[in-house]
N, C-alpha and C positions, 0 to 999 in steps of 0.2 A: 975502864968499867969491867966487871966480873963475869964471868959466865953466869951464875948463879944470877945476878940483878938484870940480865939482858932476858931469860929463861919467861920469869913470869909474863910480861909484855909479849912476848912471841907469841904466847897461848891464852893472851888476851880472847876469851870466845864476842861475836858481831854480833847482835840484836836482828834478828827477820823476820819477824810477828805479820800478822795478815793490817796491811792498812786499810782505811775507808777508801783511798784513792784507788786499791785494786777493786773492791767490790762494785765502785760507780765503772770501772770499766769495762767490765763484766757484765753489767746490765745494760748499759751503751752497744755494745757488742749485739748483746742477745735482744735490743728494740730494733738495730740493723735486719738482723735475720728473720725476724716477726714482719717488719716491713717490705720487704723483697719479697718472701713468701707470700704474701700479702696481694701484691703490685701479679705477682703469677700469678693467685690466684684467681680475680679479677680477669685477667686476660683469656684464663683457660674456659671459667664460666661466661665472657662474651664469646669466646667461639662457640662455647656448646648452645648458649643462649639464638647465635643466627642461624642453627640447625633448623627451627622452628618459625625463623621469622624468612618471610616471602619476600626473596630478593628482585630490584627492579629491571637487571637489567642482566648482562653477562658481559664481560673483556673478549678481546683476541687480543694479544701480544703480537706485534708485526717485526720489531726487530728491539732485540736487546734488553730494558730494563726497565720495568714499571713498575709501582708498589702502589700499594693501597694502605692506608688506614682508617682502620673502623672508628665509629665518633666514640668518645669516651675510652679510646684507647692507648697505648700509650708506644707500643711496638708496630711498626711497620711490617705489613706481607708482600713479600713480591709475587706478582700476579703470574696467573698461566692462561693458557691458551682455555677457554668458556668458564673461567672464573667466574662466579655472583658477584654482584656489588650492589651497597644496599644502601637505602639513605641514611645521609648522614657522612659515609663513605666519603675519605678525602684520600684523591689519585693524582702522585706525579711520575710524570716521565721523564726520563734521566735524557743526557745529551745522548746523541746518535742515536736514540729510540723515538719508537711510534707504536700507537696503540688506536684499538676502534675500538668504543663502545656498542652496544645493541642495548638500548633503554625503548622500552616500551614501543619498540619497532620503530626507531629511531635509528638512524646510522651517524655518529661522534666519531671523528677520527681527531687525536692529539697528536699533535706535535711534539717536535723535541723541546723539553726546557718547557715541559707546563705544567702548572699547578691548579685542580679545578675540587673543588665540593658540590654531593648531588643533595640536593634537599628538595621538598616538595615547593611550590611555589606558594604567593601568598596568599591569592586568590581560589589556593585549592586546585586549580584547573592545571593538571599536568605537572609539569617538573619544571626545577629552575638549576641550571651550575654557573655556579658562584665562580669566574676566573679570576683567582689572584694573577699570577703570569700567565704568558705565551700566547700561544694560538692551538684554534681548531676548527675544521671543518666539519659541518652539518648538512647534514641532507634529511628533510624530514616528509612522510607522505600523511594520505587522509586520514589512514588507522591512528597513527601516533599523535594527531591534532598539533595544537600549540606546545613549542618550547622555549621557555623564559631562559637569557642568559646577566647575568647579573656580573655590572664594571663598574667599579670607582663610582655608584653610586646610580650607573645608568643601566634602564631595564632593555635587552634587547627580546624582541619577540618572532621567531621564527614562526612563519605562516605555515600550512601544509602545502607540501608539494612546494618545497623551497631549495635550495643548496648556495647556503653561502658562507662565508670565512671570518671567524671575528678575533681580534687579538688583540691583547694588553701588552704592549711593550713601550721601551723609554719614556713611562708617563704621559702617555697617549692612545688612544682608543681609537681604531679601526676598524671597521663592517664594508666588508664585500659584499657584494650580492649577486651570483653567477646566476641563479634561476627564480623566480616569484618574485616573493616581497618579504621584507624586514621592517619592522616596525620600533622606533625607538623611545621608548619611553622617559621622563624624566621624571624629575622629582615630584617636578608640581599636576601630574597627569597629562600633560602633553604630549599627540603624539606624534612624531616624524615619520613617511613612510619611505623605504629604499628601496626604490625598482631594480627590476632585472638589469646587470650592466651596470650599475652605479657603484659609487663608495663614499662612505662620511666616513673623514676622520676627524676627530675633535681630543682636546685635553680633558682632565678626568673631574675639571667644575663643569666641561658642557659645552663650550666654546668650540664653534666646530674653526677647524683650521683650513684653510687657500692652499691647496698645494694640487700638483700637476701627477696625473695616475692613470692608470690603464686597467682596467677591469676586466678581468680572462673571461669568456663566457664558454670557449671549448680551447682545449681539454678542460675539466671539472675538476676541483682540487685533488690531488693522489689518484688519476683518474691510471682503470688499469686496462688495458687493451687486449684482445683475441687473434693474435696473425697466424691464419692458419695454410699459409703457401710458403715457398721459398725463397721469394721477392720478398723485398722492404716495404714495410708498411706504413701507408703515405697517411700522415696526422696530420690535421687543420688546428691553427690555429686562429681563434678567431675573438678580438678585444674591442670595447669600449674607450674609447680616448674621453681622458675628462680633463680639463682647463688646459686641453693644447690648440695650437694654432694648427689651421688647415695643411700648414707646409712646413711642417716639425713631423720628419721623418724620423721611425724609429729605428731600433735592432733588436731583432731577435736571436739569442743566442744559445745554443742545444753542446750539452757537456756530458760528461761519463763520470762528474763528480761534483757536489755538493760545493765546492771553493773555485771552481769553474776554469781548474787549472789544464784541464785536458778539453777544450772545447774540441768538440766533433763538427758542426756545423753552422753555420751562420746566414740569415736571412738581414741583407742591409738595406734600408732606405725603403721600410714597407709603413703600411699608413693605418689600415685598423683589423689587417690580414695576413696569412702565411700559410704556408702548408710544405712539411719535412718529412721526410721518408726516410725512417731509422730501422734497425733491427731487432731485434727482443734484448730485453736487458733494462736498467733504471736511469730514468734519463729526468737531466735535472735542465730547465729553461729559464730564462729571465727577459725580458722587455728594457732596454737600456732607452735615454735619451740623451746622447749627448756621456758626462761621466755621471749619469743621474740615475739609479736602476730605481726602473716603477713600481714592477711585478715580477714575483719570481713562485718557480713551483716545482714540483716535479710528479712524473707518470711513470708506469713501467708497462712493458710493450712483452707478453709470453706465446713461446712458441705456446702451437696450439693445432697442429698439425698432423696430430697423431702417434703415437707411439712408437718404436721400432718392435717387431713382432719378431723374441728371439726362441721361442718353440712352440710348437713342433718346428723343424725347421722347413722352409719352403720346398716341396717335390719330394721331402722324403717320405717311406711309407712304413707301415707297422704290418706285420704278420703276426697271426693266433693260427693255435689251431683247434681248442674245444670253445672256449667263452671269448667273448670281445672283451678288447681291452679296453682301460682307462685312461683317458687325455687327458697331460696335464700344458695347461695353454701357458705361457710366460712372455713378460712384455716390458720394454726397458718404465722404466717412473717418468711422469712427466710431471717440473716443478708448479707448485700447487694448485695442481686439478685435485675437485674433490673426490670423484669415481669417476670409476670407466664401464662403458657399456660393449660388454664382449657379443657378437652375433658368428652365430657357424650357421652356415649355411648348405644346402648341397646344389644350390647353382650361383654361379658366378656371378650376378645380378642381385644375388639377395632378395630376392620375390621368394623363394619359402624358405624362410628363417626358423631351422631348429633349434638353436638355444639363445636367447637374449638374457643377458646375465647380468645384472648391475652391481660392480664391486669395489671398493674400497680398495684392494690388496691389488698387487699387481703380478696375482696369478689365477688360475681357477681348473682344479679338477676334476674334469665331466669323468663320471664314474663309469657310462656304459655309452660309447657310441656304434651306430653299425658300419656296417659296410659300404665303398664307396668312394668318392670322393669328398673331398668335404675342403669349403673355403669358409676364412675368418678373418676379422678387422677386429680394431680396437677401437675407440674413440674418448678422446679426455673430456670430462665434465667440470666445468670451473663453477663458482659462485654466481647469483648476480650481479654483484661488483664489479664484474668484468663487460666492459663494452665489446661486442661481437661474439663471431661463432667460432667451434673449433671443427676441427673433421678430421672425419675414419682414415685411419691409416692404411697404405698400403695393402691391396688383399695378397695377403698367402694360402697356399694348398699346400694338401696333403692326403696321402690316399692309406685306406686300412683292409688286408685283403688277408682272407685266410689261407692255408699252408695245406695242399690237401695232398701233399708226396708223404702217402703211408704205408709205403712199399720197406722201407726196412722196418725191420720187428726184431725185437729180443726176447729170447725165452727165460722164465722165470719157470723155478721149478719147486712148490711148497713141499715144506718136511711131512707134512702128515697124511698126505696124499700124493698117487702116484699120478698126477694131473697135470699135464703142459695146458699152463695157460698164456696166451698169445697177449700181448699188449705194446702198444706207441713205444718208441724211443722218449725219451725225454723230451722236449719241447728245447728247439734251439736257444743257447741265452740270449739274451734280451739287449735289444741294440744299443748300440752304446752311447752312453750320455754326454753331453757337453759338461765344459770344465764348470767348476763352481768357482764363481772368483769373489773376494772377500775385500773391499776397499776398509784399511786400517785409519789410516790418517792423511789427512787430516781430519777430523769428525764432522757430519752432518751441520753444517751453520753456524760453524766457529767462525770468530773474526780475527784476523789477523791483523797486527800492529802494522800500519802502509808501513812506518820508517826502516820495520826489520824485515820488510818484502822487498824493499829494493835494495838494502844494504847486505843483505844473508840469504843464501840458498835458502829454500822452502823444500821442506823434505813432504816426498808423498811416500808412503807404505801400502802395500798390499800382499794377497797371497790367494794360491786356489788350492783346491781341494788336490791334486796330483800335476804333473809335469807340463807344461803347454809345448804345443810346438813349434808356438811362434804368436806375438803378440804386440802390442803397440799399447803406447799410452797418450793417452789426448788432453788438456786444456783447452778449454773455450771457455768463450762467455754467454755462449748460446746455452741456453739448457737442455737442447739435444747436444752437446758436446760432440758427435762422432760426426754428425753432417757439417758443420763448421768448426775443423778444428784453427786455434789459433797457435800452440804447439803440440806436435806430434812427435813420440820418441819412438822407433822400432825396435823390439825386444828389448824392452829395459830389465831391467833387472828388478827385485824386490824393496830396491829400495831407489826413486827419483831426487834428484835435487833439481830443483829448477830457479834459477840466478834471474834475480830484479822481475820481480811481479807487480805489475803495477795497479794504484787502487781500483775497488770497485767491486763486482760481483762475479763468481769466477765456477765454473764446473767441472770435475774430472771424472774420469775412468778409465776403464782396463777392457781393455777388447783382446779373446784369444782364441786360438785357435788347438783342437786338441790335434792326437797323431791321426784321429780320422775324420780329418778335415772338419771335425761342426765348429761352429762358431760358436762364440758366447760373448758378451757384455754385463757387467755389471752396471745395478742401477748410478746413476751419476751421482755423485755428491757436489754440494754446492757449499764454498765459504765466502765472504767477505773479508777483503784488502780494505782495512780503513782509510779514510781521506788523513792524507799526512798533516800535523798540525801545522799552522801556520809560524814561524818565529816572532817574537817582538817587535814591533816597529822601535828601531834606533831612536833614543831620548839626548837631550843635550845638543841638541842641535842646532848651531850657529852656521850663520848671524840667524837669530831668531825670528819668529814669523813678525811682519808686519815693519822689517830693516829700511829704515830711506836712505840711499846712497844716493850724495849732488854730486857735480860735478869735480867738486875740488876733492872731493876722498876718490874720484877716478883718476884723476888727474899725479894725487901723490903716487898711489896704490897702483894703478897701472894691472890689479889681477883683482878678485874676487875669490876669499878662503873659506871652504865648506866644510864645517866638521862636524862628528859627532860622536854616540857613545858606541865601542863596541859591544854585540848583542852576544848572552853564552848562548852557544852551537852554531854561530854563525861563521864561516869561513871564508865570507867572500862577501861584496856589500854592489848594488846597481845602482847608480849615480842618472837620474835623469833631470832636464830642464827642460818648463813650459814658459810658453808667454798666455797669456791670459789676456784673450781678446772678447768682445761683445759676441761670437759664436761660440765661446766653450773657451777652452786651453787648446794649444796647439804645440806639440813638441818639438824643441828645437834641437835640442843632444843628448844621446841616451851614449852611457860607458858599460861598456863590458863587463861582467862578472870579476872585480880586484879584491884582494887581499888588502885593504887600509880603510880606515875608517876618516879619512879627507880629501879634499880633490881642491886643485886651486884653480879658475875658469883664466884664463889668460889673453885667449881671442875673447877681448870685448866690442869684440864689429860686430858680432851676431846680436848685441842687444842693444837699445831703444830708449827710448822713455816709454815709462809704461810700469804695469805689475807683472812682475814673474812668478813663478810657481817652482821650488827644489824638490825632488822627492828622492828619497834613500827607503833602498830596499836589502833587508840581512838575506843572505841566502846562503846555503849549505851543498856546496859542490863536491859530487862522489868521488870515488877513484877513475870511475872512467871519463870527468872532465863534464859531464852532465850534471845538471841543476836536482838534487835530489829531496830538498826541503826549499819551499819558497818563504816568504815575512811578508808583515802587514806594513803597508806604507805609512812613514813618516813623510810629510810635508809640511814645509814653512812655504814665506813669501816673501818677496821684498819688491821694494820701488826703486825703480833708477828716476830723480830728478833732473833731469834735465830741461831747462828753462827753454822755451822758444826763441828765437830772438825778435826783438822789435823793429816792427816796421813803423816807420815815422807817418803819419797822416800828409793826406794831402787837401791843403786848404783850398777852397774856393777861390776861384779868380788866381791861380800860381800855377802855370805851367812850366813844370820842369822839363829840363833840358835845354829851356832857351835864353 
């Protein structure tokens, strides 16, 4: 073929005219962008729109993550600390959070994992939330009247002057009643009432269910305490036992974590009482029977003791010598108290109180004081949420005295006049201040991942205004950090690492010391070490639950083989065996933290006729040979048959032997 005949075909020109398929995509496009605009628009005028409408209630955010959505909307708000919430209003709280409502002088505390809508009720009279999931506790008085809560179909009604617990979980419906009365309504207008100390649980047609429980009456749900000494603060607990026998002792059990892997203390074999003396901090309890937990809760116990009083400093004095000076008072933060009430006095008894100050801020600038001596306290002010009292802090002194050596003089000599005029030296500088210290990181109420607290250094950062002369760094769990520390570093450096922190609630700071000896402290920062997740319970697990092994597969077999699936992140697996008797289960052999996922039993003299119980536990062992992540138990069962043997009768009128 030619050049010339290949030529034309090359320069063959394409066809690319506008088709009808681009123009519908075009408009498809542009009904997208009308729509979205649309959906924002909508969103933007219901915000502006509940500028105008009267909200019912307000939030506190207590820890972590709650949202809210408004009815007819379509985007979620995460909530803040005196947020509005209006009806209609639907609020969940994420896992590891809590939150309190305040509806119409109502006190609503949510749980983790709940889901609730506020609407007005249907008789008009107060307000009703709608629990899809979870739980919550109420406390309701005589201002706020009646509060309807609405379950699967049933009406609960909150009397005044009430506090009790109601939750929808695994298809079943629960009422506490720690204080008054509960009233249950059903479909057909019937009503049930729940005394103080009681509980119905029932399914969600109504049916109440026979099951064995403990009703807390003290502590109160999320109850929060005032310890204002440097002794342990001794808490009662005090329960209702419902369907148990007089001589079905229980346990009570007190933890530093939510999964109850650090228990602190243990009350065993108590009957419908207890009383535990713990320290400040969040403490989580439960009520066992046997392996059967009743009730479970948790309280937090805050110092309340007073403040640490870090200027003026204690005995030191101030000199002037024309005008008095201005005091500025500073005080360590005490975790949340809402104000403090600052008192200067000028006798050490506080019988004539010159300034009583009530403030928010944890300093306060008296502009002019005189001369003298002069003492001062702090005292923290909490909520009424708090059971108990707090108290004034330690009294410090200090004295203000004017400078009256004016015997040197300097002569000044003006250009336009031949006139010595006599006047003061300057005024000595000004005494010297304490360091300014700066806590960087970790930030105010971050949480920290448990598993990268005990496996990785936790860096803390700080810094002060110019050079210390000597200082120390403290962790605790106290929220005075510096009177109980749990680690103490001397002169650290600006930047800590601290190896394996374990979960929970944790406070630091920086204490220093400048070259003229003042002291100073920064306010403490407080974060949370999250509770480590639990690993998988092991699947595939033979011989499966419910195995009957007779005599003649003992007899070949001579062992018993236990297997199962290895869990990902698990390193190491707990091998235990139970017998399961008419008391509970009773453990007959627990193995060691191994590396394999089977175990063959060999000594079969330790076992019976009868039901046994396996359980396999994943666990996660660190570097340094310690259990660093625990798992949720798998358990099967099996029966060993073993036949009795036969004893032959003996007949009437036949005496053996003879």
């Amino acid at each position: 073929m030619s050049v010339e005949q290949i030529k034309p075909h090359r320069n063959k020109k394409v066809r690319t005219g506008f088709r009808f398929r681009d123009f519908f995509i075009i408009v498809l496009c542009l009904y997208g962008i009308y729509f979205c605009f649309n959906l924002f628009r909508l969103d933007i005028l219901q915000t502006i729109y509940l500028q105008n409408v009267q909200p019912v209630g307000t939030v506190t955010v207590k820890y972590n993550t709650v949202q809210r959505r408004i009815s007819d909307r379509v985007l979620w708000d995460r909530l803040h600390n005196e947020s509005p919430v209006y009806l209609g209003d639907i609020i969940r709280v994420a896992d590891l959070s809590s939150a309190s409502l305040d509806i119409e002088g109502q006190q609503i505390n949510l749980n983790e994992n709940t889901l609730i809508r506020i609407q007005r009720a249907p008789d008009g009279r107060g307000l009703q939330i709608d629990l899809a999931e979870g739980s919550l506790d109420v406390t309701t008085n005589e201002i706020g009247g009646i509060i309807h809560f609405s379950m699967g179909g049933q009406i609960v009604e909150a009397t005044a002057d009430s506090t009790l617990n109601v939750s929808a979980l695994n298809n079943h419906i629960v009422i506490q009643v720690n204080e008054g009365t509960a009233r249950i309504v059903n479909e057909s207008g019937e009503n049930t009432e729940v005394n103080s100390g009681f509980m119905v649980s029932m399914d969600t047609d109504g049916t109440e269910l026979h099951r064995i429980s403990a009703v807390m009456s003290q502590p109160l749900p999320n109850a929060r305490f005032l310890k204002n000494t440097q002794e342990l603060l001794p808490v009662s607990f005090v329960w209702n036992r419902i369907n148990l026998e007089q001589n079905d002792f229980l346990n009570l059990e007190i933890a530093a974590d939510r999964n109850f892997n650090r228990i602190i203390q243990t009350a065993g074999n108590v009957n419908d009482s207890a009383q535990i003396s713990l320290d400040s901090g969040t403490w989580y309890w439960r009520l066992t029977f046997g392996n059967e937990e009743l009730s479970f809760g948790r309280f937090t116990i805050v110092e309340a003791s007073g403040p640490e009083l870090l200027f003026p400093i204690r005995d030191s004095t101030f000199l002037y010598q024309n005008e008095l000076p201005s005091i500025r008072f500073n005080w360590s933060e005490v975790a949340e108290a809402s104000f403090y009430f600052l008192q200067v006095s000028l006798l050490p008894d506080f019988v004539n109180i010159q300034i009583n100050i009530e403030t928010t801020a944890t300093s306060y600038i008296q502009p002019v004081i005189g001369q003298g001596t002069w003492y001062w306290r702090v005292m923290p002010v909490f909520s009424s949420t708090y059971d108990g009292y707090s108290s004034f802090s330690q009294i410090s002194q200090f004295r203000i005295e004017q400078n009256t050596d004016t015997t040197s003089e300097q002569t000044i000599l003006t250009e336009d006049e031949n006139i010595v005029m006599l006047e003061p030296l300057p005024p000595p500088p000004p005494p010297p201040e304490p360091l300014e210290i700066h806590l960087l990181a970790p930030e105010q109420g971050v949480n920290l991942s448990g598993l990268t607290a005990i496996r990785s250094p936790t860096i803390f950062l700080w810094e002060s205004d110019r050079e210390a002369a000597r200082a120390r760094f403290v962790l605790s769990r106290n929220s005075n950090p510096l009177s109980q520390p749990a680690i103490e570093i001397t002169n650290p450096g600006r930047i800590v690492q601290i190896n394996r922190i374990e979960p929970g609630i944790w406070y630091w700071t920086i204490e220093a010391w400048s070259y003229e000896n003042l002291v100073s402290a920064a306010p403490p920062r407080q974060f949370q070490v999250l509770s480590i997740p639990l690993l998988s319970a092991p699947v595939n697990r033979l011989p499966i639950n419910g195995t009957r092994i007779n005599i003649e597969s003992l007899r070949t077999r001579r062992n018993i083989d236990f297997s199962w699936q290895a869990v990902p992140g698990a390193n190491a697996y707990v091998f235990t065996l139970f017998e399961q008797t008419a008391a509970g289960r009773r453990q007959i052999s627990q193995n060691p933290p191994e590396n394999r996922t089977s175990f063959r039993l060999e000594n079969l003299a330790i076992l019976s006729s009868g039901t046994f119980v396996w359980q396999v536990e994943a666990v996660n062992i660190g570097p340094n040979g310690s259990i660093d992540q625990r798992g949720s138990l798998g358990a099967n069962s099996f029966i060993i048959d073993i036949p009795l043997p036969e004893v032959e009768a003996i007949r009437p009128g036949v005496l053996y032997g003879r």
